[in-house]
Backbone as numpy.savetxt, mean C-alpha at the origin, in Angstrom:
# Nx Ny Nz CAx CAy CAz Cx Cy Cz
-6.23 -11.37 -8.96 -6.81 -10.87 -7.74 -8.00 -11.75 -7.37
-8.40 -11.94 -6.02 -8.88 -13.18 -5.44 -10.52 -12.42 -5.28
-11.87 -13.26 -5.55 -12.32 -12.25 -5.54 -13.14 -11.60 -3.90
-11.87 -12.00 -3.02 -12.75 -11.59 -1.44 -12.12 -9.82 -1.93
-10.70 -9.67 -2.40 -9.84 -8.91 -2.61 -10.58 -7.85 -3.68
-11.21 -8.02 -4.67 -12.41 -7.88 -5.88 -12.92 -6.59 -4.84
-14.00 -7.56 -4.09 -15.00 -6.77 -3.43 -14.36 -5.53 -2.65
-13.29 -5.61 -2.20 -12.64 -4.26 -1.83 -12.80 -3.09 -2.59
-13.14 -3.35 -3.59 -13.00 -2.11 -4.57 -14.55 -1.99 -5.79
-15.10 -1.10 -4.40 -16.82 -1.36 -4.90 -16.77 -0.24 -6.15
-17.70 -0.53 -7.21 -18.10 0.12 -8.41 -18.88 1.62 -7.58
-19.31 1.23 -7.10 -19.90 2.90 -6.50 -19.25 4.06 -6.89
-19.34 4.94 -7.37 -18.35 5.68 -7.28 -18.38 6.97 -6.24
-17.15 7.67 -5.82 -16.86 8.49 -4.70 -17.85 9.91 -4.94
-18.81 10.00 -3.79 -19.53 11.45 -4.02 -18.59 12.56 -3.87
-19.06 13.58 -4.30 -18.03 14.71 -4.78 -18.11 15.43 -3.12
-19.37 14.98 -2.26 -19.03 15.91 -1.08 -18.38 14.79 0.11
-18.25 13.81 -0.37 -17.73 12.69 0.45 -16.49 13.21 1.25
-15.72 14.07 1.48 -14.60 14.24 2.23 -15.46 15.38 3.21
-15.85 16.44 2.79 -16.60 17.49 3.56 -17.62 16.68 4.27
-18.40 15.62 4.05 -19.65 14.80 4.83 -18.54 14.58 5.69
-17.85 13.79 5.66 -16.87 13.23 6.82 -15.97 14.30 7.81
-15.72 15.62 6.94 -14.87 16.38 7.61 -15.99 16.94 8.58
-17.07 17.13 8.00 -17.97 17.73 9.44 -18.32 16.98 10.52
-18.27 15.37 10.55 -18.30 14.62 11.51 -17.31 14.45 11.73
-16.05 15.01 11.80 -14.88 14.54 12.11 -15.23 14.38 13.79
-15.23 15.76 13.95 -15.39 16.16 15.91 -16.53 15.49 16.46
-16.75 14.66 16.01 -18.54 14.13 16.42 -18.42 12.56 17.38
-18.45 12.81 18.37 -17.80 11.45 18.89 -19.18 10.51 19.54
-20.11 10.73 18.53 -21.11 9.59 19.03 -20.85 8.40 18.58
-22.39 7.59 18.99 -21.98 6.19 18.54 -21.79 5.90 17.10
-20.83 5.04 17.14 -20.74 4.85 15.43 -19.47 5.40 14.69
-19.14 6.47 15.62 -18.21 7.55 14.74 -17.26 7.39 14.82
-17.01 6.22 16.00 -15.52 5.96 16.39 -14.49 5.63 15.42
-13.38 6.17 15.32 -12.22 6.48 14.35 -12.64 7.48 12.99
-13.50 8.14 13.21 -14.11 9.01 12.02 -13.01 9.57 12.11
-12.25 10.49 12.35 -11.09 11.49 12.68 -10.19 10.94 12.31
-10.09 9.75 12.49 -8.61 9.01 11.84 -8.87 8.87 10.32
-9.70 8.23 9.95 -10.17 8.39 8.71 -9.58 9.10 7.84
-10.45 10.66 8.95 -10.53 11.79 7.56 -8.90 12.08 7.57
-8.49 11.96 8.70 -6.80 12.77 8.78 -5.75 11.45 7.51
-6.66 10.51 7.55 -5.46 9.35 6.39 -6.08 9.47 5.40
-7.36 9.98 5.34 -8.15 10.81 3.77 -6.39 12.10 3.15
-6.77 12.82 4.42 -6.04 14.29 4.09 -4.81 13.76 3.68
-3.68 12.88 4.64 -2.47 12.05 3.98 -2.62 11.71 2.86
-3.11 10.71 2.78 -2.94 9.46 1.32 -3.82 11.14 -0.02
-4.71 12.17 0.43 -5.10 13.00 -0.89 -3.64 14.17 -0.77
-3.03 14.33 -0.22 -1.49 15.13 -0.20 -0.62 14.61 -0.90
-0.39 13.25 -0.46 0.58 12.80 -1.21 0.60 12.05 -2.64
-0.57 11.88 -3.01 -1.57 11.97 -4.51 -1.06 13.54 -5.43
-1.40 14.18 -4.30 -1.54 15.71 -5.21 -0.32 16.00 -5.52
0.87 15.38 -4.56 2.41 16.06 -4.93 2.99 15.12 -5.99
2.45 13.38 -6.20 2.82 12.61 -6.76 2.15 12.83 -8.22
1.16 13.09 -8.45 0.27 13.25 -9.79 -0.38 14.08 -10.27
-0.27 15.14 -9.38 -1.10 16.38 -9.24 -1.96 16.46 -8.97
-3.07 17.62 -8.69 -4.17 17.68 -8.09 -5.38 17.01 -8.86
-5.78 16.92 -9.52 -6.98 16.34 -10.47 -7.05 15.10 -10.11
-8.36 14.75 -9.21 -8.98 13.85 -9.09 -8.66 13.14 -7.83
-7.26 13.74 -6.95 -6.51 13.15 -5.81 -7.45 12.70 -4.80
-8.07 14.03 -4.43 -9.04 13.51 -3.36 -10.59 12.28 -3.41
-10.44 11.83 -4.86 -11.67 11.10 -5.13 -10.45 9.86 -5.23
-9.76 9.59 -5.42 -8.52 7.93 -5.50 -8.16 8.34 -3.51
-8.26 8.87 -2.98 -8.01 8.90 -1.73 -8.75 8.25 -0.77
-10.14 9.01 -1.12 -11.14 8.28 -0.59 -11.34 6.88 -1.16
-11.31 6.68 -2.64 -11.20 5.21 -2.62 -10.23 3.91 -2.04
-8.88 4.43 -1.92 -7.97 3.98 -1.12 -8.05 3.32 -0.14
-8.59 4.73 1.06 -8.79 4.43 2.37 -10.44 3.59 2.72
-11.19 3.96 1.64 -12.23 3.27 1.71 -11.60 1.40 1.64
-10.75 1.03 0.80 -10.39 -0.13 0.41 -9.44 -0.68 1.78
-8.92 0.26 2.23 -8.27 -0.37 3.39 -8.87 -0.39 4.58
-9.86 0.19 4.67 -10.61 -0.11 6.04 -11.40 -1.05 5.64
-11.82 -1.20 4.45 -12.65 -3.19 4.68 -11.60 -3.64 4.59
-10.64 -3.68 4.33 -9.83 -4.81 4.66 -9.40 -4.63 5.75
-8.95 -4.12 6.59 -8.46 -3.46 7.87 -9.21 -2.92 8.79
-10.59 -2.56 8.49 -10.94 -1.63 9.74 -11.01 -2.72 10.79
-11.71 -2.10 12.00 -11.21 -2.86 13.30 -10.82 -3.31 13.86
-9.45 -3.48 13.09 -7.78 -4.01 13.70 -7.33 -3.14 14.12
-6.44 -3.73 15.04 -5.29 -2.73 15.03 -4.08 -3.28 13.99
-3.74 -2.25 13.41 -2.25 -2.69 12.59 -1.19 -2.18 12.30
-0.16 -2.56 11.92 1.02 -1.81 12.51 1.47 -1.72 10.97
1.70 -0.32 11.04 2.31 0.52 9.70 3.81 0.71 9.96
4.64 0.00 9.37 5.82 0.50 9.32 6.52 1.82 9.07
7.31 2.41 9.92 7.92 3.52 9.38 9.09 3.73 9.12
10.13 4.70 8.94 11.44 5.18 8.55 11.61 4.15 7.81
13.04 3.63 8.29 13.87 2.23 7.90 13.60 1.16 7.24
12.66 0.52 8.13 11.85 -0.72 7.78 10.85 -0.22 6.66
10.31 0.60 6.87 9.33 0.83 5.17 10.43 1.50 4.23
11.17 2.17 3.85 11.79 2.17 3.18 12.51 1.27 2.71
13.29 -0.08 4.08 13.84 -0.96 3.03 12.48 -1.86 2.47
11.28 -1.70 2.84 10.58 -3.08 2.53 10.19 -2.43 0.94
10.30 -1.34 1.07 9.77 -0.30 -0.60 10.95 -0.71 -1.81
12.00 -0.63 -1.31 13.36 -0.64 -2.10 13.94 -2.32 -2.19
12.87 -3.10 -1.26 13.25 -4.72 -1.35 12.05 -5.19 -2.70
10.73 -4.43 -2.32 10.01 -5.15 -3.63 9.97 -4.21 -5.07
10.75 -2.80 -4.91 11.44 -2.40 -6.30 12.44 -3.35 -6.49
13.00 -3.96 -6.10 14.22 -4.78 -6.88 13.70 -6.12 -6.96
12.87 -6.72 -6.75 12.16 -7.83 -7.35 11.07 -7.44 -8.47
10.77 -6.38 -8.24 9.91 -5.93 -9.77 11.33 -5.67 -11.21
11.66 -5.24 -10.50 12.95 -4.89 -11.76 13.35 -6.28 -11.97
13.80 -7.19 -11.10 14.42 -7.90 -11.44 13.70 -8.99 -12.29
12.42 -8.93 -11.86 11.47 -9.97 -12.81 11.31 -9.45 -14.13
11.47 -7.82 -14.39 11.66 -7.64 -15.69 12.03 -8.37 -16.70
13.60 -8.27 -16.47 14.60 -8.79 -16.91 15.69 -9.21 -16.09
15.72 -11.25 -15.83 15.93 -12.07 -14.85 17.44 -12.10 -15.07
18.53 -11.35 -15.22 19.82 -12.10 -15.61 20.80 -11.56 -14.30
21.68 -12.15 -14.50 23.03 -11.96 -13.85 23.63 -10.13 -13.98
23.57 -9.53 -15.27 23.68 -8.22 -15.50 22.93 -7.26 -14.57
21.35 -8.01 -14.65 20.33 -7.13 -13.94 20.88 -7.15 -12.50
20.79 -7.98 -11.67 21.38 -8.36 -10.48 22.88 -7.27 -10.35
23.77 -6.70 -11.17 24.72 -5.75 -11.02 24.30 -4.50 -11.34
23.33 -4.53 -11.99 23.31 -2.97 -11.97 22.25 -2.78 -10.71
21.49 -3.58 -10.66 20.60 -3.72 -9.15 21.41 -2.95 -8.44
22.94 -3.79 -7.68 23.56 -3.12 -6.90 24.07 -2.28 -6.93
24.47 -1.72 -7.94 24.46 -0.61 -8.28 23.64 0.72 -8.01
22.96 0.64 -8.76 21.71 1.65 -8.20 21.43 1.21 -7.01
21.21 0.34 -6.00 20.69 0.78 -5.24 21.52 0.72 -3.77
22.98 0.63 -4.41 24.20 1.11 -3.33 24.64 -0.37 -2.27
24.18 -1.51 -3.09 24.24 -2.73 -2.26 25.56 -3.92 -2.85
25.86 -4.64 -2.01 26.18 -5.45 -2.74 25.71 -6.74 -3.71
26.03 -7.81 -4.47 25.44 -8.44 -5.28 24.93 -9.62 -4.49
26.00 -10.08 -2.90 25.15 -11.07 -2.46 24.26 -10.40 -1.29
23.95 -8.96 -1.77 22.65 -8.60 -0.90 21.55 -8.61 -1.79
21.86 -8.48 -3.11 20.51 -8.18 -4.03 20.06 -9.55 -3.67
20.45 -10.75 -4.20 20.49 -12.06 -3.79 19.63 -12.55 -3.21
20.01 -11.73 -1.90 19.59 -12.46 -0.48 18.03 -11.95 -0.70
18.14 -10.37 -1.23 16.74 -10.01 -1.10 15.59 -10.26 -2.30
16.45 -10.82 -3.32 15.20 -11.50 -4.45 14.87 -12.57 -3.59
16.11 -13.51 -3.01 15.46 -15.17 -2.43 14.10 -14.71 -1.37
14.13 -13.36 -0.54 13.60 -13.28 0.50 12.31 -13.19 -0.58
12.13 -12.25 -1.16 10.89 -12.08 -2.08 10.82 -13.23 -3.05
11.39 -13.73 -3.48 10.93 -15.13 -4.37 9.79 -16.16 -2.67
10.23 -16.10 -1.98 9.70 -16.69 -0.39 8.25 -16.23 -0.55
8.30 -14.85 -0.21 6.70 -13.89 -0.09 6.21 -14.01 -0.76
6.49 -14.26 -2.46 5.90 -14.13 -3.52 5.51 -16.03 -3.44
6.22 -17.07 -3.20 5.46 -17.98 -3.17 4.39 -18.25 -2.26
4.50 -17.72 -1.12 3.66 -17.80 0.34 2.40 -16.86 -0.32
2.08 -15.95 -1.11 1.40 -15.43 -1.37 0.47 -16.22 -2.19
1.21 -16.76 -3.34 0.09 -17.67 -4.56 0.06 -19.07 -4.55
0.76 -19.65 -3.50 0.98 -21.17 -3.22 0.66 -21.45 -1.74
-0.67 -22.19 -1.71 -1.11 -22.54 -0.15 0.05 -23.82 0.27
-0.28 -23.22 1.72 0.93 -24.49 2.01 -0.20 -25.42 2.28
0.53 -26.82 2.04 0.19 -28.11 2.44 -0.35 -28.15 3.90
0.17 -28.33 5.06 0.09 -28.38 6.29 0.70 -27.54 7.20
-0.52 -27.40 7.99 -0.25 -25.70 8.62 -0.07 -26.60 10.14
């Protein structure tokens, strides 16, 4: 991890009234506050789906750190969150490059398709696509 990427994830740790401070400014539309409401409502998401995934203990304090981490990286963009289709296949394209880096063989690649209802020159297509992302990620290109 790079360390602009580091600083995303400050040692501070989350105050225990940190969601209630924010939930009472939710409705507060002075200066400054703009997207407070969005915030707290992707606080309430990302601490729901914590609580159903791991249970309740501690959800809402990894929530707030979360969304804290994605708005320095993100706040004052606009950005586009994929939904249905497209995030599901992009979820089920980099589970099968994690599996497959497990254990790299020809076997893995069939039961790939297998489980995940594809054929073998689709698993293929979609390790080459992620072998791509995964180099574009840790290998600067030469000339842009």
């Amino acid at each position: 991890m790079s360390d602009k990427q580091q600083s995303l994830y400050p040692d501070a740790p989350v105050p225990e009234d940190a969601l209630a401070y924010l939930a009472e400014r939710r409705d507060d539309d002075g200066q400054g506050k703009r997207g407070l409401k969005e915030l707290v409502e992707l606080i309430d998401v990302v601490a729901d789906a914590l609580a159903r995934e791991q249970g309740e203990a501690h959800s809402e304090a990894y929530a707030v750190t979360a969304v804290r981490a994605i708005a320095r990286c993100r706040g004052g963009r606009m950005a586009y969150l994929p939904t249905g289709k497209a995030l599901d296949d992009a979820l089920r394209n980099r589970a099968i490059w994690e599996a497959h880096n497990q254990r790299p063989t020809r076997d893995t690649v069939l039961e790939l398709a297998q489980q995940f209802c594809l054929t073998e020159t689709r698993v293929y297509q979609i390790l080459d696509e992620q072998r791509r992302l995964y180099i574009a990620r840790v290998q600067p290109r030469l000339f842009d």
